[in-house]
TORVO-287543 format. One record per residue (C-alpha): residue number from 1; residue in one letter; x, y, z. Coordinates in nm, 4 decimals. Layout:
BEGIN
[NUM,"A",[X,Y,Z]],
...
END
This chain:
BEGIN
[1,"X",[10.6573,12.1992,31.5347]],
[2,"X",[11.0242,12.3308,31.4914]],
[3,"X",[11.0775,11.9750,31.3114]],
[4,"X",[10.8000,12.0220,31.0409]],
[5,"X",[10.9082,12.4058,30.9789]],
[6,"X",[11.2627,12.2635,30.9150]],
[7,"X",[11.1368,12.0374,30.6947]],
[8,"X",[10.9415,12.2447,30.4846]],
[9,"X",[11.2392,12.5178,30.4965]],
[10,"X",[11.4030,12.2325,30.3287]],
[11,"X",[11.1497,12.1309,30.0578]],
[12,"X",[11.0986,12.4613,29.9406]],
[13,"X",[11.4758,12.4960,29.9270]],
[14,"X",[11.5589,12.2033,29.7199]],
[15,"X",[11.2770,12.2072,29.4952]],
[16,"X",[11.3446,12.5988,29.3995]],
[17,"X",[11.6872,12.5138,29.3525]],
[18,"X",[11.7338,12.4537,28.9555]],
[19,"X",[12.0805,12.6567,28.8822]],
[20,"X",[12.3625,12.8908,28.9411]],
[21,"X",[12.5235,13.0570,28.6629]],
[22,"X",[12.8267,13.2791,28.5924]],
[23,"X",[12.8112,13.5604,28.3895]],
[24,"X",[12.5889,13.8623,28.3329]],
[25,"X",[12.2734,13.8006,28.1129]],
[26,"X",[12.3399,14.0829,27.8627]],
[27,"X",[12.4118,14.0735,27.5359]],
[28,"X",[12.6918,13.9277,27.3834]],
[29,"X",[12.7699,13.7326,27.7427]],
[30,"X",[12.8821,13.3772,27.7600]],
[31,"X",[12.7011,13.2443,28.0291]],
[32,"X",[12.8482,12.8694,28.2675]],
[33,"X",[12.5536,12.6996,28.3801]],
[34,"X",[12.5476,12.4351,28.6928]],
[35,"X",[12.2552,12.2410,28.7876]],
[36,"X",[12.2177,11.8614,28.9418]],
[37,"X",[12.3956,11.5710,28.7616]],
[38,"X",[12.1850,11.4312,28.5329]],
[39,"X",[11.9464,11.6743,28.4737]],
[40,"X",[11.7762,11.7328,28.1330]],
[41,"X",[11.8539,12.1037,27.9906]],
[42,"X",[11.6713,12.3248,27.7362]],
[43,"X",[11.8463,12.6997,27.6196]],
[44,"X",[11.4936,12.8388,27.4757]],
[45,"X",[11.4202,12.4774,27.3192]],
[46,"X",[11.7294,12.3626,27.2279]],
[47,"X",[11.8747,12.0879,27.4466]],
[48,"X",[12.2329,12.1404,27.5639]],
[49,"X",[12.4279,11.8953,27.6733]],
[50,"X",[12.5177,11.8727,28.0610]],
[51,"X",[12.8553,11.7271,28.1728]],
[52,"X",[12.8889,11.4335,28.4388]],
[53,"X",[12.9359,11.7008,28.7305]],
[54,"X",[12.6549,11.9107,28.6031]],
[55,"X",[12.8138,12.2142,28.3953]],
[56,"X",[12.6410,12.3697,28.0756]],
[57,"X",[12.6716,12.6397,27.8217]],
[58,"X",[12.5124,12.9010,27.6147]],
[59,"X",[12.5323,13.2427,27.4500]],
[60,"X",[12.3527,13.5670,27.4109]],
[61,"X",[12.3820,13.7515,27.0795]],
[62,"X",[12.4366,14.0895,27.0027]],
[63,"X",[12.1025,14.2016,26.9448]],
[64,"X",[11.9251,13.9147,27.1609]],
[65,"X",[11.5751,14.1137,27.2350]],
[66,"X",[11.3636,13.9122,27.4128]],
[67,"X",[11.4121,13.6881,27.7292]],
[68,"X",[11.5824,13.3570,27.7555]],
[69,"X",[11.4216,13.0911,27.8833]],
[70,"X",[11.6255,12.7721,28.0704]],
[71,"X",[11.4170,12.4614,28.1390]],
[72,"X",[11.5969,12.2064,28.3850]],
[73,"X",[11.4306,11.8926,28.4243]],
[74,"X",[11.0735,12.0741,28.2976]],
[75,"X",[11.1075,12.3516,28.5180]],
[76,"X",[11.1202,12.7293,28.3692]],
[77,"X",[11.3855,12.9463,28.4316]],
[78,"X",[11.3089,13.2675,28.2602]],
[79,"X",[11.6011,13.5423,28.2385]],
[80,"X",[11.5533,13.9210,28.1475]],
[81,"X",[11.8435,14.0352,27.8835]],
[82,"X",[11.9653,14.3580,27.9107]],
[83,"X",[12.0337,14.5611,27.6090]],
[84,"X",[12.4128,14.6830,27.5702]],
[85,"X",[12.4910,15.0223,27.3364]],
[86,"X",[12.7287,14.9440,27.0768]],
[87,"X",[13.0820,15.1950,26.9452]],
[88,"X",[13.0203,15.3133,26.5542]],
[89,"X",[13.3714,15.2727,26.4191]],
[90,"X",[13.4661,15.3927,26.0863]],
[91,"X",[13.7841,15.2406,25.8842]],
[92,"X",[13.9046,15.4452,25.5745]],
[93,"X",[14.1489,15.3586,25.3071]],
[94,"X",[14.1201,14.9987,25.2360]],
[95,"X",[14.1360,14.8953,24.9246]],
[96,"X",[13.8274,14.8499,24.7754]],
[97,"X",[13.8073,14.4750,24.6677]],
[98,"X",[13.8569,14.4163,25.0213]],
[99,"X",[13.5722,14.6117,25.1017]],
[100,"X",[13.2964,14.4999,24.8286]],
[101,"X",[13.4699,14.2164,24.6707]],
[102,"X",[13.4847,14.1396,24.2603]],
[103,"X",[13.2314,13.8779,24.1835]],
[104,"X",[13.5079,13.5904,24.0724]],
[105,"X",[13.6074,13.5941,24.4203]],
[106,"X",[13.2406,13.5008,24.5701]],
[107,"X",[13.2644,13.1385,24.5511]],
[108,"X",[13.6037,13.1516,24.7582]],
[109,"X",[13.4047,13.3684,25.0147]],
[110,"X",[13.1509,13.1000,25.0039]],
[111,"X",[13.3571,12.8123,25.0468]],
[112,"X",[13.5588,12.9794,25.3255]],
[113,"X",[13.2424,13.0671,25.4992]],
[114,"X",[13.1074,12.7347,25.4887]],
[115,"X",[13.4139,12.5713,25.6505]],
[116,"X",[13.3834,12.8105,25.9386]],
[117,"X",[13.0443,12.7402,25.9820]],
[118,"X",[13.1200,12.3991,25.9820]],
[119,"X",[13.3850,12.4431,26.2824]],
[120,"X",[13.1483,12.6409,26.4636]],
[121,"X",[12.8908,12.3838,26.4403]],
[122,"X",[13.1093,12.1081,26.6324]],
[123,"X",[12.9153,11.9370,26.9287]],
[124,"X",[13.1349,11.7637,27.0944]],
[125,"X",[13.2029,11.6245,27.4811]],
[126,"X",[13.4905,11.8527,27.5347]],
[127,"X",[13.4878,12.0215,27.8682]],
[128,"X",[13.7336,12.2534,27.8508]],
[129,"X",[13.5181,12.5634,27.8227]],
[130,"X",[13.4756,12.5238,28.2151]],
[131,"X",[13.8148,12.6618,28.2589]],
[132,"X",[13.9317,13.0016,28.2548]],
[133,"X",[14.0369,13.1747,27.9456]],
[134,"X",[14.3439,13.3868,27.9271]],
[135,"X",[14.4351,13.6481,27.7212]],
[136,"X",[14.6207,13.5901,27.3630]],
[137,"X",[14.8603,13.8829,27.3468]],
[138,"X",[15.1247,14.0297,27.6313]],
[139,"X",[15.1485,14.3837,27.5923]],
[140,"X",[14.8953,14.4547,27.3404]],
[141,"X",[14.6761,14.7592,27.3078]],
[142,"X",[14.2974,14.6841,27.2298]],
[143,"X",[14.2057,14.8783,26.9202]],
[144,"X",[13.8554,14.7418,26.8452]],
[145,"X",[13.5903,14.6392,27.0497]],
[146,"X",[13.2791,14.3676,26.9669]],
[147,"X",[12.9613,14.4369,26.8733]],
[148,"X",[13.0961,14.8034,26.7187]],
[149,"X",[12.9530,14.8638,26.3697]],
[150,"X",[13.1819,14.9364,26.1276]],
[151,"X",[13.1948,15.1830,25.8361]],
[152,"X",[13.4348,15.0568,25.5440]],
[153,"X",[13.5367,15.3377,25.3389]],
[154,"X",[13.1973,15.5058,25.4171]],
[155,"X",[13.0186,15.2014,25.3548]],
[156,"X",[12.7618,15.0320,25.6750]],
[157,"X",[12.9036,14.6850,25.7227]],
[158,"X",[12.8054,14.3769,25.9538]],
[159,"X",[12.9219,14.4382,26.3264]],
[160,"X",[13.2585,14.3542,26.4782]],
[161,"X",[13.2071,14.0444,26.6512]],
[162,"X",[13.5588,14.0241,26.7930]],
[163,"X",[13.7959,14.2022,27.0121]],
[164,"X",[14.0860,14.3194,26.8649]],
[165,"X",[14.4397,14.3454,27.0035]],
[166,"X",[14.7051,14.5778,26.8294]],
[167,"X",[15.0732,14.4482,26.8483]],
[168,"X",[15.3726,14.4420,26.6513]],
[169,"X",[15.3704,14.1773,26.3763]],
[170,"X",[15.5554,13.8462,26.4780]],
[171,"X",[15.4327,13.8990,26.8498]],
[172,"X",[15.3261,13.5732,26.9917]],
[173,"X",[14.9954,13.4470,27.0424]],
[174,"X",[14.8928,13.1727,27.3424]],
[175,"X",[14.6024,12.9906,27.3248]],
[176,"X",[14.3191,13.1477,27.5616]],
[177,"X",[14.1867,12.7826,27.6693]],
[178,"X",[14.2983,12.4369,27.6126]],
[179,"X",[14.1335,12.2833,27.2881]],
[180,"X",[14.1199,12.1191,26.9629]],
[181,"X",[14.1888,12.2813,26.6280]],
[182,"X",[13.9125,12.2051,26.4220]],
[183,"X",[14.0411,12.4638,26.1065]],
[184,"X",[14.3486,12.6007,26.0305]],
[185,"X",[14.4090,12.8195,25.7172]],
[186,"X",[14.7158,13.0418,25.6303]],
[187,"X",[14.5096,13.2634,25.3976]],
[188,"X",[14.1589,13.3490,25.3829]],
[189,"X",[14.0160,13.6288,25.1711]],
[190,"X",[13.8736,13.8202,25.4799]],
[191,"X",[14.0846,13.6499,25.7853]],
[192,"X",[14.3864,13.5688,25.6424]],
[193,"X",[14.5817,13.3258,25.8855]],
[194,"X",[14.3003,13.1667,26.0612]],
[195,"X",[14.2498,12.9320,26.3711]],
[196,"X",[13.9411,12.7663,26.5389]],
[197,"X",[13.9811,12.5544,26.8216]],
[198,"X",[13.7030,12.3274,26.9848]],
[199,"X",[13.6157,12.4164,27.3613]],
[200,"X",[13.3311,12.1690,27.3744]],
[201,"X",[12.9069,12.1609,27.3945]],
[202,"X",[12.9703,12.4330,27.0765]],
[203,"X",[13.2358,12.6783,27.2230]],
[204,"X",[13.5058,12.7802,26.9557]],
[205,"X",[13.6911,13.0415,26.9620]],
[206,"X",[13.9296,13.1999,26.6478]],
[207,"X",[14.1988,13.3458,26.5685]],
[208,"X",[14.2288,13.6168,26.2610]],
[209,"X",[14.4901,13.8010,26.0408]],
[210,"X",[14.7839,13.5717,26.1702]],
[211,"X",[15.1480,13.5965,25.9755]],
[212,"X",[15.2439,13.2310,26.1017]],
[213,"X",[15.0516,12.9719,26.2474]],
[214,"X",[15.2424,12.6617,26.4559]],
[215,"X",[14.9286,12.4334,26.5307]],
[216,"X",[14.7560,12.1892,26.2854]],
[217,"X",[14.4288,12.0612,26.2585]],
[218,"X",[14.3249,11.7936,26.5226]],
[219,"X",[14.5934,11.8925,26.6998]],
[220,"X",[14.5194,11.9742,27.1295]],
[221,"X",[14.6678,12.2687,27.2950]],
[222,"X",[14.7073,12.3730,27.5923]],
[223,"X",[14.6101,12.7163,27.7584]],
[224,"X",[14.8940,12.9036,27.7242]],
[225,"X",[15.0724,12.7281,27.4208]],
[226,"X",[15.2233,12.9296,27.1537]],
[227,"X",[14.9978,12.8833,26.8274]],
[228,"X",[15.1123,13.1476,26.5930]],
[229,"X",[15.2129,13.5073,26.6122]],
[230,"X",[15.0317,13.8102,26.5144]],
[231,"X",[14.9982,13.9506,26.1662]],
[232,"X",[14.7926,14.1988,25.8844]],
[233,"X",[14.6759,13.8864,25.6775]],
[234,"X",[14.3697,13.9446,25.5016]],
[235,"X",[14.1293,14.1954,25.5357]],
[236,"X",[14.3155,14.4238,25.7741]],
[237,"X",[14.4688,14.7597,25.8166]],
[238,"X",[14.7169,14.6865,26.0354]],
[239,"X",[14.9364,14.4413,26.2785]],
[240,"X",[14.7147,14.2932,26.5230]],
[241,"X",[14.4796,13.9632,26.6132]],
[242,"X",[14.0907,13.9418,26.5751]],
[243,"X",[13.9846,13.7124,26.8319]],
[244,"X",[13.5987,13.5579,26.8424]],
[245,"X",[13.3730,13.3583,27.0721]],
[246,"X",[13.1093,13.1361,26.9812]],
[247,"X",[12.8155,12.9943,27.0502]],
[248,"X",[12.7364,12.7404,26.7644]],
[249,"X",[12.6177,13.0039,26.5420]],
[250,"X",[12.5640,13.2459,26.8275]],
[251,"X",[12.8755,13.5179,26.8194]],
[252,"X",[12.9665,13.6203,27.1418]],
[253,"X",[13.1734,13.8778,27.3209]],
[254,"X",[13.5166,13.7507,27.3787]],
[255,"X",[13.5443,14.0255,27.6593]],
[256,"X",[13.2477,13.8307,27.8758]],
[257,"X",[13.5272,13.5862,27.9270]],
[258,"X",[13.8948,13.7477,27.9267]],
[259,"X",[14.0252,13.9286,28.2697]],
[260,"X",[14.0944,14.2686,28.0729]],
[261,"X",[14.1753,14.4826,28.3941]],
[262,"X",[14.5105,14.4937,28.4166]],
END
């Protein structure tokens, strides 16, 4: 009798065992995934890919309302996502093409858009993003937080999607993970000097308003490598580094994965 109950104790163990995951299911989270070798993974119905020891990915976006639902080899995982309030923050005294830009400067905007999209897009078999990310700036201050909407010279904008850290211009910036640089571009209209490395299965991260950049594209660094220092390049109002997290397309807090304690 004590055989069969240990049997069954197992059954029900292994067969309700689909995943682990680290990271909080709220919005804006990044979110490491670990099931069996092998297995076949759906984020809502897109398929992920799973690496040879079992890791996978996703994101949850800012205003991510409804549940998410992780099918592992055809069984449901659903996940409640908890809402997060977000910081109004208003920025005054820009100057005003850099707020509503003249109309001869829209197909720039376009062209620069579509060649971050493309970076952000990248599905490759990079691992890296299993490792743990660092953060870019010694001794900075954080002046501006994601997910915060922001006012332009009294004007509603899109959300900050990044995480801003205030230093003095020519500080030096390390790369938070090890990657690939998949764009870099000394002066955008809105990001001025601009990195993006591949993490792998559609992490990227960037890098905004740099004064110099040292990396090149293709290039792999290593966590910790110097790739630039920080600058007021673009559209900014000051020395300091924009720093995002993606998902593919999803934007994601860059705070779900930086130790910002100390």
């Amino acid at each position: 009798m004590r055989i069969l109950t240990i049997l069954v104790f197992l059954l029900i163990t292994t067969s309700s065992f689909a995943a682990t995951f680290d990271g909080k299911f709220v919005q804006g989270s990044f979110i490491l995934g670990k099931t069996e070798p092998g297995s076949e993974v759906f984020i809502d119905k897109k398929k992920v890919k799973i690496t040879t020891d079992g890791y996978f990915v996703f994101g949850l976006g800012r205003d991510r309302k409804n549940d998410i639902v992780i099918t592992i080899n055809q069984k449901k995982i659903v996940k409640k996502v908890f809402k997060r309030k977000y910081k109004i923050q208003r920025i005054d005294g820009l100057e005003e093409k850099k707020v509503t830009p003249p109309e001869e400067i829209y197909e720039r905007i376009k062209e620069e858009n579509k060649w971050i999209g493309e970076a952000r897009s990248i599905n490759s078999d990079l691992i890296f993003f299993k490792e743990k990310f660092i953060i870019p700036v010694e001794n900075s201050i954080i002046t501006g937080v994601y997910g915060s909407q922001r006012i332009l010279n009294g004007k509603p904008k899109w959300p900050h999607y990044g995480l801003d850290f205030a230093a003095d211009e020519g500080t030096k910036i390390k790369a938070m993970l090890d990657g690939v640089v998949t764009l870099a571009e000394r002066d955008l209209f809105y990001t001025g000097g601009t990195l993006i490395f591949d993490h792998g299965h559609g992490i990227s991260t960037l890098y905004m308003h740099m004064e110099k950049i040292f990396v090149k594209k293709d290039q792999k660094v290593k966590v910790g490598d110097i790739i630039g220092t920080v600058g007021s390049t673009g559209r900014a109002t000051g020395a300091h580094l924009d720093v995002r997290l993606n998902w593919f397309q999803i934007r994601l807090d860059p705070a779900s994965v930086l130790d910002l304690k100390n």
